[in-house]
PLY file of the C-alpha trace (Angstrom):
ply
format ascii 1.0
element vertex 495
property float x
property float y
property float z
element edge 493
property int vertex1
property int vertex2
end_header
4.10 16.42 3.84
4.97 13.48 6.45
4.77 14.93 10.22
8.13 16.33 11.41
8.71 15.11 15.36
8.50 11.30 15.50
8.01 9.06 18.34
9.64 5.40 18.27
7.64 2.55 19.12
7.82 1.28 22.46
11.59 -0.61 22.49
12.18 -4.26 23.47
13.26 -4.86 26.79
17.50 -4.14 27.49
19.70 -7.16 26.29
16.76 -8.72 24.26
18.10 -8.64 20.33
16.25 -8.42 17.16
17.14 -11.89 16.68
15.64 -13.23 19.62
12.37 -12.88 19.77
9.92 -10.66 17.82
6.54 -9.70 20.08
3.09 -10.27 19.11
2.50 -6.34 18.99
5.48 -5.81 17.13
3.95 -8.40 14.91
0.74 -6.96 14.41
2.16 -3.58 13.93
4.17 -5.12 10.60
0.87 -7.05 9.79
-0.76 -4.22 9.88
1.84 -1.45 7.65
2.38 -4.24 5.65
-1.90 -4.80 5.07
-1.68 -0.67 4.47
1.20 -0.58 1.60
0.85 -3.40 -0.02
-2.78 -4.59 0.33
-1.00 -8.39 1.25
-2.51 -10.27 4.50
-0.20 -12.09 6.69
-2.00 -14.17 9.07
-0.75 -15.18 12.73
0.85 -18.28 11.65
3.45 -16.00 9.88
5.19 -14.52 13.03
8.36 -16.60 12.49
8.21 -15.59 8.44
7.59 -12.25 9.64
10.92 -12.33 12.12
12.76 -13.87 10.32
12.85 -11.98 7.04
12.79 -8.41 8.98
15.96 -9.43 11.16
17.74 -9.10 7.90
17.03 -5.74 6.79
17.80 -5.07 10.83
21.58 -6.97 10.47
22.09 -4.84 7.21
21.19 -1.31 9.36
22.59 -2.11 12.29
19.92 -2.02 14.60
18.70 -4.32 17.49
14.80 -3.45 17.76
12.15 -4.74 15.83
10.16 -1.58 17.53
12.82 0.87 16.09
13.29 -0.51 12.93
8.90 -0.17 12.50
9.26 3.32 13.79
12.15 4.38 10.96
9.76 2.44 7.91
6.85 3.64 9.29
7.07 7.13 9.52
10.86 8.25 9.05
10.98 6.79 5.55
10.12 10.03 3.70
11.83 8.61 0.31
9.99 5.14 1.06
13.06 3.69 0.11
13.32 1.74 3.51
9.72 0.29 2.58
10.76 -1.16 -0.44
13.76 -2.60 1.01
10.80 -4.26 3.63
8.88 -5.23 0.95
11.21 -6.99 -1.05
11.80 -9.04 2.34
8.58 -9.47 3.14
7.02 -10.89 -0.48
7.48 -14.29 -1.86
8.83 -15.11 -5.37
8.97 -18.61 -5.97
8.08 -19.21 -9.65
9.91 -21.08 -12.58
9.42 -21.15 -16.77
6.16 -22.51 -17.97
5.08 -23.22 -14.62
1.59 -24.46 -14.87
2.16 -25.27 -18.45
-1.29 -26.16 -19.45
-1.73 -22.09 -19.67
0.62 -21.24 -21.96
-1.18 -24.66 -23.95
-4.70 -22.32 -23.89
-2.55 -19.44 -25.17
-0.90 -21.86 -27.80
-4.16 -23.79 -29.31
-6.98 -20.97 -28.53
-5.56 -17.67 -28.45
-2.65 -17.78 -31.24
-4.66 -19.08 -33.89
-6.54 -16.54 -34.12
-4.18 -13.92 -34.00
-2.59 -15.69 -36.77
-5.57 -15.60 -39.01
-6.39 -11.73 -38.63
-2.78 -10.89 -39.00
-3.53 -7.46 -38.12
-4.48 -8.24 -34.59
-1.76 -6.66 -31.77
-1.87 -8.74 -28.35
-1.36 -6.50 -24.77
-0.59 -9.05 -22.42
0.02 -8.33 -18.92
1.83 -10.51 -16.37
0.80 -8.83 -13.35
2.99 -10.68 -10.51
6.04 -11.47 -12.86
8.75 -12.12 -9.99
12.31 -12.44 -11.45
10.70 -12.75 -15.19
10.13 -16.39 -15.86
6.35 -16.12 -16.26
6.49 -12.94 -19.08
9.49 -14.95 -20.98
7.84 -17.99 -20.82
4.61 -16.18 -22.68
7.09 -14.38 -25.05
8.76 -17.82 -26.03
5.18 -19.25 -26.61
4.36 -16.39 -29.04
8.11 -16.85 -30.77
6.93 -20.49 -31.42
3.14 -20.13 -33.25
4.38 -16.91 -34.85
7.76 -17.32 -35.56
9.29 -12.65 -36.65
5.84 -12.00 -35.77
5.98 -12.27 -32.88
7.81 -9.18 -31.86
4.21 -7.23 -33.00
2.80 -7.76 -29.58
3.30 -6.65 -26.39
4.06 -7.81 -22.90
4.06 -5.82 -19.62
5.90 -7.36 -16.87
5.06 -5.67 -13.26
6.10 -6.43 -9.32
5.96 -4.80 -6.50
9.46 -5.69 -5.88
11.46 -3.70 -7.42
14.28 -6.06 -6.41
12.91 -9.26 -8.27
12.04 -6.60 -10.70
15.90 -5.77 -11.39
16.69 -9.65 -12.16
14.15 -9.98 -14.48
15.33 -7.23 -16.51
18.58 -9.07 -16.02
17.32 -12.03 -17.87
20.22 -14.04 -16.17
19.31 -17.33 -15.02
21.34 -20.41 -13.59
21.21 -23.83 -15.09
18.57 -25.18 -12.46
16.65 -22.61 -13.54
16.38 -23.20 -17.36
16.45 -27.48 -16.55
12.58 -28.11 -17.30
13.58 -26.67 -20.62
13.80 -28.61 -23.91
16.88 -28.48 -25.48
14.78 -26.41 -28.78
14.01 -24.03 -26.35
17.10 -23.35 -24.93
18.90 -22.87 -28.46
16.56 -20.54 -29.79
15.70 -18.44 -26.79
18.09 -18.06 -24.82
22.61 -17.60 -24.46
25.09 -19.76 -22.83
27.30 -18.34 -20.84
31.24 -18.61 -21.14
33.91 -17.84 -19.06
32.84 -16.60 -15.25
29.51 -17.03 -16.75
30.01 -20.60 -17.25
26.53 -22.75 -15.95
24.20 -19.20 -16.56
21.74 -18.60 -19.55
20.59 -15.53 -20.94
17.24 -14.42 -22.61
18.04 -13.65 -26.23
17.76 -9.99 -27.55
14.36 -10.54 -29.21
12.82 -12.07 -26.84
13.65 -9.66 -24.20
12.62 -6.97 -26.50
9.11 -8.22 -26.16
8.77 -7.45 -22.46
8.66 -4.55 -20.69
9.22 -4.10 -16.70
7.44 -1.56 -14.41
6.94 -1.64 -10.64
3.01 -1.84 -9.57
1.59 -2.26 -6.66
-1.51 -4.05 -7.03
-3.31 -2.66 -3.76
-2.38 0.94 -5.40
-6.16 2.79 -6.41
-4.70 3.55 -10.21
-2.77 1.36 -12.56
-0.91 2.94 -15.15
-2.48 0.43 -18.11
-5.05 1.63 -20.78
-8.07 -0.66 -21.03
-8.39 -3.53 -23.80
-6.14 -5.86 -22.59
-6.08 -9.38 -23.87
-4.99 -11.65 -21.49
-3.63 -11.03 -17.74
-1.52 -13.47 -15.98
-2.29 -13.04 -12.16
-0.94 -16.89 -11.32
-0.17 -17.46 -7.38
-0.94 -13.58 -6.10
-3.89 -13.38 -4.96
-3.72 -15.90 -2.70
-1.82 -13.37 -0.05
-4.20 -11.04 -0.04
-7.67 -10.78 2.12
-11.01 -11.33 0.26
-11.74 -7.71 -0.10
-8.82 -7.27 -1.59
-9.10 -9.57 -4.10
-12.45 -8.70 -4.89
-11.16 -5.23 -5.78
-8.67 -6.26 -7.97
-10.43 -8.89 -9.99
-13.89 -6.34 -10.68
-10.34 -3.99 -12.03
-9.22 -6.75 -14.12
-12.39 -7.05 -15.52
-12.67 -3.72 -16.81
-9.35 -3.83 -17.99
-10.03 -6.96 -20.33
-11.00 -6.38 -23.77
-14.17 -8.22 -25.00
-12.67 -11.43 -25.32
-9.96 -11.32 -22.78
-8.87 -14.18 -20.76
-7.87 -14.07 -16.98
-5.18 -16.79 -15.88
-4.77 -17.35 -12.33
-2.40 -20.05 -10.07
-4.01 -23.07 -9.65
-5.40 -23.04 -5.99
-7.28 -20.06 -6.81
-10.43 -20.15 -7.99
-13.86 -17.23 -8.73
-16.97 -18.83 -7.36
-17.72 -16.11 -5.35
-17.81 -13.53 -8.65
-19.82 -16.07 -11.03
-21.51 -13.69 -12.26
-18.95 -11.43 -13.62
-16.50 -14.17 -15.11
-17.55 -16.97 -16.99
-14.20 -20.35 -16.93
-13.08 -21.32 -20.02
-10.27 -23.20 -19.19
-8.28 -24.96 -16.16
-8.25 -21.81 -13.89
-8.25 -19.66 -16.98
-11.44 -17.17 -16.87
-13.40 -14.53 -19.48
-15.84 -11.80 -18.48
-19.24 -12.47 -19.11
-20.87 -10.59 -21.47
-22.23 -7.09 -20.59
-21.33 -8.05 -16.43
-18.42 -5.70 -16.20
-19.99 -2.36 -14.84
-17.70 0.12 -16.05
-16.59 -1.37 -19.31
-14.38 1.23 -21.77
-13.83 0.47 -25.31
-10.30 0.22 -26.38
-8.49 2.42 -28.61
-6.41 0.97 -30.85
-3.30 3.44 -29.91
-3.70 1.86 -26.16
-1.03 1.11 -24.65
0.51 -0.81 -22.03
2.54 1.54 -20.03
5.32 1.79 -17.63
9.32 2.59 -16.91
11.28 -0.06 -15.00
11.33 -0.04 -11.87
8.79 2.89 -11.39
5.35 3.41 -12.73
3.67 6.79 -13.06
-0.34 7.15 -12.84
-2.37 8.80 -15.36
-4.30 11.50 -15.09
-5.34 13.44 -11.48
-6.91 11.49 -8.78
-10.16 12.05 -8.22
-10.43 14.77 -5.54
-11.19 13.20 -1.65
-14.86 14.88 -0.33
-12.72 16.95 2.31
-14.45 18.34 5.76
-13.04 20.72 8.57
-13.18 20.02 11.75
-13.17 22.93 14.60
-12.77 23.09 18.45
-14.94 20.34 20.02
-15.45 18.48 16.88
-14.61 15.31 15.47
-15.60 13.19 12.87
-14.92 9.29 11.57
-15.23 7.88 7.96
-14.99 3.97 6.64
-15.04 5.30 2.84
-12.30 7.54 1.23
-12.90 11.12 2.60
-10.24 13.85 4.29
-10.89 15.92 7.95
-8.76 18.91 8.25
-8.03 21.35 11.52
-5.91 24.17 12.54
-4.51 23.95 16.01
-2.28 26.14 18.44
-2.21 25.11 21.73
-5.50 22.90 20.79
-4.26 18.93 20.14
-5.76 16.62 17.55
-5.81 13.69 17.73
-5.80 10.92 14.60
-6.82 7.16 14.88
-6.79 4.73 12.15
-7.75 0.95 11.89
-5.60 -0.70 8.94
-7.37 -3.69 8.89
-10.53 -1.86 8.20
-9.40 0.99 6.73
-11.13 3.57 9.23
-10.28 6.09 10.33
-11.29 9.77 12.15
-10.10 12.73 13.98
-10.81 15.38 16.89
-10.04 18.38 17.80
-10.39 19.21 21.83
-9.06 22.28 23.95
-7.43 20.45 27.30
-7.50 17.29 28.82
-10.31 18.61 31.36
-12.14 20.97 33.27
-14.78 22.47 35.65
-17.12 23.14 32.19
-16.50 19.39 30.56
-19.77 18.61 31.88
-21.23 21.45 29.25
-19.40 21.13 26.27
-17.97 17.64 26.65
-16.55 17.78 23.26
-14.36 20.38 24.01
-11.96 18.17 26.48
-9.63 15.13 25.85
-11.02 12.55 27.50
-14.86 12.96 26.29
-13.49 14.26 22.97
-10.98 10.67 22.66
-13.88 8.20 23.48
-16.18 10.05 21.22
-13.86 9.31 18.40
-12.52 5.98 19.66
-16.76 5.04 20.10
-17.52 6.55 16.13
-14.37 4.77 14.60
-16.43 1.43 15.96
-19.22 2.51 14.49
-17.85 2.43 11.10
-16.46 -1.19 11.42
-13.16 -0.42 12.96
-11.94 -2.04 16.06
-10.52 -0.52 18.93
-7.71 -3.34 19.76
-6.08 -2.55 16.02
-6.13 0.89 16.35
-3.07 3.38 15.76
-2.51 6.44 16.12
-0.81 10.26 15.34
-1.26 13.51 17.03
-0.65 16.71 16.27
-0.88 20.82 18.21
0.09 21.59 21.21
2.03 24.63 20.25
2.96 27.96 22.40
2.79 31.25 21.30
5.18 33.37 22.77
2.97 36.61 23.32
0.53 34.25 26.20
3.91 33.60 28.70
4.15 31.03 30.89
0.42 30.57 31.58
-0.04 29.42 27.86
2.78 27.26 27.56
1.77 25.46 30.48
-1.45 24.52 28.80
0.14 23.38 25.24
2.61 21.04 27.22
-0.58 19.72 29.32
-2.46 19.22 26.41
0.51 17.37 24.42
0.92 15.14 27.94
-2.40 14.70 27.69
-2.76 12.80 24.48
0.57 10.71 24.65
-0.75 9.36 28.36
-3.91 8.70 26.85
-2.79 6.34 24.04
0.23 4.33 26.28
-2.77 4.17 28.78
-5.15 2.50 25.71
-2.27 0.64 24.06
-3.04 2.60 20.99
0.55 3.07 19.43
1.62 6.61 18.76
3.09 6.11 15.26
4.15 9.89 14.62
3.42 13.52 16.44
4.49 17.08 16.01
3.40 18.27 19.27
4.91 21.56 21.00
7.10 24.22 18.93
5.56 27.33 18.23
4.33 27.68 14.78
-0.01 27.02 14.44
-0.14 23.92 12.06
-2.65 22.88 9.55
-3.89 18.87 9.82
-4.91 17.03 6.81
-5.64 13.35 7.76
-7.42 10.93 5.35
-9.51 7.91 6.95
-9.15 5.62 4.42
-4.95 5.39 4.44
-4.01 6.88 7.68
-1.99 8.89 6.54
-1.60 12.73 7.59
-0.08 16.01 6.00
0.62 18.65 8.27
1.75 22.26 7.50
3.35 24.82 9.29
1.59 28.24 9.60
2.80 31.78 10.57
2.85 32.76 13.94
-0.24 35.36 12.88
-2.32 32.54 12.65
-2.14 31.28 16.14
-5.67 32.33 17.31
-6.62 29.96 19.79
-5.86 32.07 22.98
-6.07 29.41 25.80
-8.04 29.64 29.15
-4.60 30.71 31.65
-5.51 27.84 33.45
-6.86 24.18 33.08
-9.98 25.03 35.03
-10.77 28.00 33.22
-14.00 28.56 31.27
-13.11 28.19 27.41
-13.44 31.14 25.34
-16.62 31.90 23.15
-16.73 30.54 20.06
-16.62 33.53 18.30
-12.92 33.77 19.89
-11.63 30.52 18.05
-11.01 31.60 14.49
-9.66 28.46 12.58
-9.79 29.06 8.75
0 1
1 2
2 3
3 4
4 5
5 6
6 7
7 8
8 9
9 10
10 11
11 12
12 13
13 14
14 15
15 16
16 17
17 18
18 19
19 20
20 21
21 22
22 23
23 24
24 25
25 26
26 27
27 28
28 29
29 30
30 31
31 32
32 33
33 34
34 35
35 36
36 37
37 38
38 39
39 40
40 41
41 42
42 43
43 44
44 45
45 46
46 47
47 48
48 49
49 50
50 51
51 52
52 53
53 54
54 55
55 56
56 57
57 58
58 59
59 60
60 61
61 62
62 63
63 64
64 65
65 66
66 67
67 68
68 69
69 70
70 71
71 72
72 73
73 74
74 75
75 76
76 77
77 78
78 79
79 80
80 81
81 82
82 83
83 84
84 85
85 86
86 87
87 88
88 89
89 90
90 91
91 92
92 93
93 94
94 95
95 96
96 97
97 98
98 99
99 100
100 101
101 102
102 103
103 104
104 105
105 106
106 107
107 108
108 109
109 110
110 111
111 112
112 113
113 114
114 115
115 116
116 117
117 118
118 119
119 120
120 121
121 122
122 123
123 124
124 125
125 126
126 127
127 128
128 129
129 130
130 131
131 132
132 133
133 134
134 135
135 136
136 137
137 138
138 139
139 140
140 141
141 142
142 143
143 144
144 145
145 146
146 147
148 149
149 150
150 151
151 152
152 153
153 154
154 155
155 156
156 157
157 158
158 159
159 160
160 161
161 162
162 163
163 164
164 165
165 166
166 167
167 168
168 169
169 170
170 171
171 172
172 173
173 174
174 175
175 176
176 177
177 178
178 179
179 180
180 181
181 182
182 183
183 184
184 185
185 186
186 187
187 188
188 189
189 190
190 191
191 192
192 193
193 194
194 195
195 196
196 197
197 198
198 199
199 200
200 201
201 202
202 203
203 204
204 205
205 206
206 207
207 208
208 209
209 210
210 211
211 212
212 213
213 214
214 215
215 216
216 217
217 218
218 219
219 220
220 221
221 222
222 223
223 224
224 225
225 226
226 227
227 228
228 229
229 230
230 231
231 232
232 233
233 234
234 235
235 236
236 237
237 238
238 239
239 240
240 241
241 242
242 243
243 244
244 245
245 246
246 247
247 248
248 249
249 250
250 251
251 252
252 253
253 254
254 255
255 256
256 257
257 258
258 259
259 260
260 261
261 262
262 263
263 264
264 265
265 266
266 267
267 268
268 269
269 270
270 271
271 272
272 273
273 274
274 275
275 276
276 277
277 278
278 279
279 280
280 281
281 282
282 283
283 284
284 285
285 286
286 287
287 288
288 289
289 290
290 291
291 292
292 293
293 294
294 295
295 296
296 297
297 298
298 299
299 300
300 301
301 302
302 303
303 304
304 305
305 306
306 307
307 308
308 309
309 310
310 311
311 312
312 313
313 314
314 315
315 316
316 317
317 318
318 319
319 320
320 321
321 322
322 323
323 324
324 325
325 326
326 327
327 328
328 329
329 330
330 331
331 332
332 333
333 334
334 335
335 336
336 337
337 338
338 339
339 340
340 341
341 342
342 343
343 344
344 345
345 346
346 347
347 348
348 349
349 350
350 351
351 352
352 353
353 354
354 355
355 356
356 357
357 358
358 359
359 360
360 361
361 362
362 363
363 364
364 365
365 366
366 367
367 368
368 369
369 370
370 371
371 372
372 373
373 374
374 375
375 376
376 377
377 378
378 379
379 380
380 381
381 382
382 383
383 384
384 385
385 386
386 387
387 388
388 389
389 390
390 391
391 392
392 393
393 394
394 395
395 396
396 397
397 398
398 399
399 400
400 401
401 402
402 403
403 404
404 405
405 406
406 407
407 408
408 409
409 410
410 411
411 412
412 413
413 414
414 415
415 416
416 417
417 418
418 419
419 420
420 421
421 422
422 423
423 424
424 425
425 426
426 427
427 428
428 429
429 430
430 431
431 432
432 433
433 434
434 435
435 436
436 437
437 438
438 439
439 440
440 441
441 442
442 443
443 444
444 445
445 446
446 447
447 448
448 449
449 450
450 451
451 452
452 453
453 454
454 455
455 456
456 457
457 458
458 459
459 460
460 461
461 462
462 463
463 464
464 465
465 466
466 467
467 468
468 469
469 470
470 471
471 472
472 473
473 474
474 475
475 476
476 477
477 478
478 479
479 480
480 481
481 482
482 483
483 484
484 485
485 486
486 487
487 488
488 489
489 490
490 491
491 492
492 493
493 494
């Protein structure tokens, strides 16, 4: 589960409103949750974009900080809902029917004929960034006009990650400026005019919309809910917001998703010089997979499906399981692939820093924030055990100016008095000071109380599950003061 006690970003100064002015760190903060969720990169030049679109969600809530409002999505959101209302903000949909027409031309004079002459052949057709539906009912139009009733054989999956846009599409409403590129054939037999107080709005026909169906997917998720052997993804105009990485991931995905000979469409700025060897251009920003390149090619069945509810998608199948590794007293440890560190603290803090950017991220475990024996066991204290971490996290590629961070411990068991709840409250102090001191922002904490917790923090998402333990579990007894020699190890039982 999400951490329980949350601490707020730092505010903006008093009298200075949302509207105003949002600050560079605020910025980067958004940059960077929005780099985490969505897997979309939104460079410097943004801020005012950035502003601008938040500000609304912050008029709609009531709220007058940009620091507040990141504090509530980040880590007070546990239904996400608040994220989705942010992404919806956040992510462009500008798109229109038969934009970049010469596509749906391809699909017209090289794919269709074929289908027609093995009339046994089903198409699976994704349009992976649909917006408010244009793109998919543009392709299911095209297949209404080469193949007439059979058309409704094939298949189209229409997917956003905003489930907003996502909604209108369903819809299948759209104004008069909307349907005005249209010929006048193609508004009779595909779509409604509106009467009455929808006078000047058109309406996707019943068959056509019966060819498309809608599911929310985020594109930077790890699993898609689609069955290999696809035959032709639309990914026009979306990769473009996201970092090279990023869309390196996605398109080696794609590939494995394609059937044998499945074409790729993408917008027209984009372009794959970089992966010639795994797709071959056919066409005007229209691409195939070369032959035997994709690595982990699955045949298709022919039962696959494309799969999805509106709205909401569902993955298949379990997750492959994260290599996991406890940490104890005086440890810590850092990872730049997918991996999980777990602890079990009392009094003991641990702390857990992330880079978003590069998707690192580790975690200690130290005793206080000092002491006469730091000299011996160095790992054992805050300050060595923090720039340990801090020093690894660099090592893997992360950077300490993007860093965020949680903590977590710092509990008090009744049964040590006064003495030991002295040293939890140091110890919490301790690791708060330490980040305002580093400018590392403290995103979330569930420090103090006195219940032992279990940490489980994954490096590659930043994200942390923490669960409450028994009071029989506390078994860190601390030193009964912060100069104190440490106990033996044989004293700390963690597991």
């Amino acid at each position: 589960m999400n951490s329980g006690a949350h601490r707020s970003a730092p505010s903006l100064t008093p009298g200075e409103s949302a509207g105003a002015r949002m600050s560079v760190t605020e910025r980067r903060w958004f940059q960077q949750l929005i780099r985490r969720e969505t897997g979309i990169a939104l460079g410097d030049a943004k801020h005012d974009l950035i502003a601008s679109r938040i500000s609304r969600r912050l008029r709609v809530l009531g709220m007058s900080s940009f620091s507040d409002y990141y504090a509530l999505v980040a880590d007070r959101d546990p239904e996400r809902a608040e994220l989705r209302e942010l992404i919806d903000c956040i992510t462009t949909n500008k798109t229109s029917f038969f934009r970049e027409n010469h596509h749906f031309e391809f699909l017209r004079r090289e794919v269709l004929p074929r289908v027609t002459e093995r009339s046994s052949r089903r198409l699976r057709i994704w349009s992976a960034a649909c917006s408010s539906g244009e793109e998919p009912y543009s392709i299911a139009i095209t297949l209404q006009e080469a193949l007439g009733q059979n058309a409704n054989r094939h298949q189209i999956l229409a997917s956003d990650i905003s489930a907003k846009v996502l909604r209108e599409a369903e819809l299948a409403v759209y104004d008069e400026s909307q349907v005005s590129e249209l010929s006048r054939r193609q508004l009779e037999r595909g779509f409604l005019r509106g009467r009455g107080r929808w006078s000047g709005r058109y309406r996707v026909r019943p068959e056509l919309r019966s060819l498309v169906k809608f599911a929310r997917i985020n594109l930077n998720e790890s699993s898609w809910p689609i069955e290999p052997g696809v035959d032709l993804i639309f990914c026009r105009n979306a990769l473009i917001y996201f970092d090279r990485e990023a869309q390196d991931g996605m398109l080696r995905r794609f590939a494995d998703l394609l059937s044998s000979d499945g074409y790729l469409f993408l917008g027209h700025s984009e372009n794959l010089t970089w992966l010639a060897d795994l797709y071959e251009r056919v066409g005007q920003t229209v691409y195939r997979v070369r032959q035997g390149a994709a690595q982990s090619r699955r045949k298709p069945t022919d039962a696959g499906s494309l799969r999805g509810r509106p709205t909401e998608v569902r993955s298949r199948g379990t997750a492959p399981a994260l290599p996991r590794r406890r940490i104890a007293l005086g440890e810590m440890a850092a990872n730049a692939t997918p991996s999980e560190i777990s602890t079990v603290l009392g009094s003991c803090v641990a702390a857990c820093l992330y880079d978003p950017e590069a998707r690192v991220g580790g975690m200690n475990h130290f005793l206080l924030p000092d002491g006469d024996a730091a000299t011996q066991m160095p790992r054992r204290y805050g300050v060595h055990a923090m720039e340990l971490l801090i020093n690894e996290i660099m090592k893997q590629g992360g950077d300490r100016r993007r860093l965020v961070g949680k903590a977590f411990g710092g509990a008090h068991s009744p049964s040590l008095g006064d003495a030991g709840r002295r040293v939890a409250e140091s110890n919490a102090a301790f690791v708060r000071r330490f980040l305002q001191v580093e400018g590392i922002p403290l995103l979330a904490e569930r420090l103090g109380g006195e219940q032992p917790l279990e940490v489980r923090f994954e490096t590659h998402s930043g994200r942390a599950r923490v669960r409450a333990l028994a009071r029989a579990a506390f078994l860190e007894p601390p030193p009964t003061s912060s100069t104190a020699a440490p106990r033996g190890e044989g004293d700390v039982t963690l597991f």
